[in-house]
C-alpha positions as CSV (number, residue, x, y, z in Angstrom):
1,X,15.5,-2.7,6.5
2,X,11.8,-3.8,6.8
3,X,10.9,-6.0,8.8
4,X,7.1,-6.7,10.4
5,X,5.6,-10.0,12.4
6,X,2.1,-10.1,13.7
7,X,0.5,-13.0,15.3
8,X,-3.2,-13.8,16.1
9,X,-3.3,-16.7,18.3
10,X,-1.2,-19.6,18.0
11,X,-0.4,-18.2,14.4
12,X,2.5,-15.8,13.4
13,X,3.0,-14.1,9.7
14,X,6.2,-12.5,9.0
15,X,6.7,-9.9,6.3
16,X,10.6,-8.9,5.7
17,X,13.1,-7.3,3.5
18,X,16.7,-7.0,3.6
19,X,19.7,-5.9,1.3
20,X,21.8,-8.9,0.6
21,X,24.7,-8.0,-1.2
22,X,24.0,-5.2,-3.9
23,X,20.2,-7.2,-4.1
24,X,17.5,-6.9,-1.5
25,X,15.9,-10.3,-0.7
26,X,12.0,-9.6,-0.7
27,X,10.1,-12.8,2.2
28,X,6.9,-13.9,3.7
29,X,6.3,-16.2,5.7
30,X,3.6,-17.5,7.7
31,X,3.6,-19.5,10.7
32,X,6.8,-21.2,9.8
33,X,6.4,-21.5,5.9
34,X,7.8,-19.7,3.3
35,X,5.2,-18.4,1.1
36,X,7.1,-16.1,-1.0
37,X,10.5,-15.6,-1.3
38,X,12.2,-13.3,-4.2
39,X,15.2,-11.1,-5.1
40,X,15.3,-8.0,-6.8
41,X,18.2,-5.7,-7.6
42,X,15.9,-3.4,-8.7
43,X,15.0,-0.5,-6.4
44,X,11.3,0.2,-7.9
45,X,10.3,-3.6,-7.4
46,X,11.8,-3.1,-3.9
47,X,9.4,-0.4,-3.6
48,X,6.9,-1.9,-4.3
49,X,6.8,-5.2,-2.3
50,X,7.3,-2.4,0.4
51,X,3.7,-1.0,-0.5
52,X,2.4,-4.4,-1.2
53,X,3.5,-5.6,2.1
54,X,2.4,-2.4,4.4
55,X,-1.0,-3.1,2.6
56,X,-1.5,-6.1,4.0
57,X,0.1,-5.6,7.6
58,X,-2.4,-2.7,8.2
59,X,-5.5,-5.3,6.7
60,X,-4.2,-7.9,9.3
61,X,-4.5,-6.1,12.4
62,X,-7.9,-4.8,11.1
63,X,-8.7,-8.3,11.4
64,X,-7.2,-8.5,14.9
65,X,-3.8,-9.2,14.0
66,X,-1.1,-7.8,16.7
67,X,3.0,-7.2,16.2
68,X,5.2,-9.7,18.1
C-alpha cells in the first residue's frame, strides 16, 4: 500500500504500510532496526502516519537521501 526505502551510504531507512487483515500495520525501520512498529484499524490514524511518513521521506532526500 505504501511502501518507501531511501539509503544514503552504507545506511538504509524504510518507511511502510500495509493492510493486514481488516488492520493496517503502520513500520519504520532504519538500517535493519525497527524503530516504530504499530497497528491501527482506524482509517484516520492510517492517514495520518501516511502524512507523517511522506514528511519525512521528502526531508531525507533534502538531505541527500536517494530511493533504493
Amino acid at each position: 500500500m505504501y511502501e518507501k526505502r531511501l539509503r544514503q551510504g552504507e545506511h538504509v531507512r524504510r518507511f511502510a504500510i500495509r493492510e493486514t487483515g481488516g488492520a493496517w500495520e503502520v513500520r519504520a525501520e532504519h538500517d535493519s532496526e525497527v524503530v516504530k512498529r504499530a497497528r491501527y484499524d482506524d482509517w484516520h490514524r492510517v492517514e495520518r502516519m501516511m502524512l507523517v511518513f511522506a514528511t519525512e521521506v521528502a526531508s531525507l532526500e533534502q538531505a541527500g537521501w536517494v530511493p533504493d
